[in-house]
C-alpha positions, 0 to 999 in steps of 0.5 A: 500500500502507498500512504498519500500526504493525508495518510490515507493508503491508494486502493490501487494498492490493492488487489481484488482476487479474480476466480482462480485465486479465491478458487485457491483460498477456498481450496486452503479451506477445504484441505486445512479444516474440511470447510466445504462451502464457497463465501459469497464475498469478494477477497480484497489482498494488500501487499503484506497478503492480508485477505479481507472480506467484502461485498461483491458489489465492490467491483461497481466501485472506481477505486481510483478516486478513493483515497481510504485506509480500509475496506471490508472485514478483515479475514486472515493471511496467506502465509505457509497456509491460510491463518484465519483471523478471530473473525474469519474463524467465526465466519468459517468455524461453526461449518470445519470439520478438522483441525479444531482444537478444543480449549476450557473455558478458563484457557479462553479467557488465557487466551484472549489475554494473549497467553500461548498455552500448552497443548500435547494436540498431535495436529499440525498447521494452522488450526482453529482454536474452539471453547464451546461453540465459540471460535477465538482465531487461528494457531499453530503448535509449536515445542508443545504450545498452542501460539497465541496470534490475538493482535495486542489491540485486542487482548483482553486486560490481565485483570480481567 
């Protein structure tokens, strides 16, 4: 993305995924956690390959005149796999049939502080992390600790 003097980041810096390419994010879906349906959104990819998730009436939209810092829901990132951010996970989640890892109530919270937390889970890849019915984002395992990838913005107080 490039910032303009306002501090606004150029849309053209941005990249609305064609067919083949959202054909490919669903294909990471379905082979990591058994995710079987297709998203009726459009992906939208910055440059650091952050995926958002917005509505597919964006393409009637010349981007060109635009000079905004955002668009759409922020969904995940492609890396050595799709790592689902919490609201990708939620979005996803509930129809997964794999790599979910369980986790307490009490290790949610852990969680939600920004805590890594132990795990003997054989499982391997990006996974999604599940208390209940609720879905808290993405980890991997590593050295036997679930990693912890809640953004420090949105970490719960230790006090709480």
């Amino acid at each position: 993305m490039r910032k303009t003097q306002s501090g606004a980041y150029k849309m053209d810096q941005w990249k609305i995924l064609v067919s083949k390419e959202i054909r490919h994010v669903h294909d990471l879906m379905r082979d990591q956690w058994g995710f079987e349906e297709k998203l009726d959104f459009a992906f939208l990819q910055n440059n650091q390959d952050n995926l958002y998730i917005i509505t597919k009436e964006v393409a009637n939209i010349d981007w060109k005149k635009l000079h905004i810092t955002a668009a759409g829901s922020y969904f995940g990132e492609i890396k050595k796999g799709l790592r689902l951010s919490i609201e990708g996970s939620q979005l996803v989640g509930p129809k997964c049939s794999k790599n979910i890892i369980d986790i307490s109530k009490e290790d949610a919270m852990l969680w939600l502080k920004g805590h890594d937390l132990p795990t003997t889970s054989p499982l391997k890849g990006y996974l999604l992390v599940r208390s209940g019915r609720d879905f808290f984002g993405s980890t991997v395992i590593k050295d036997g600790l679930m990693m912890n990838f809640v953004p420090k913005n949105r970490r719960l107080p230790e006090n709480a």
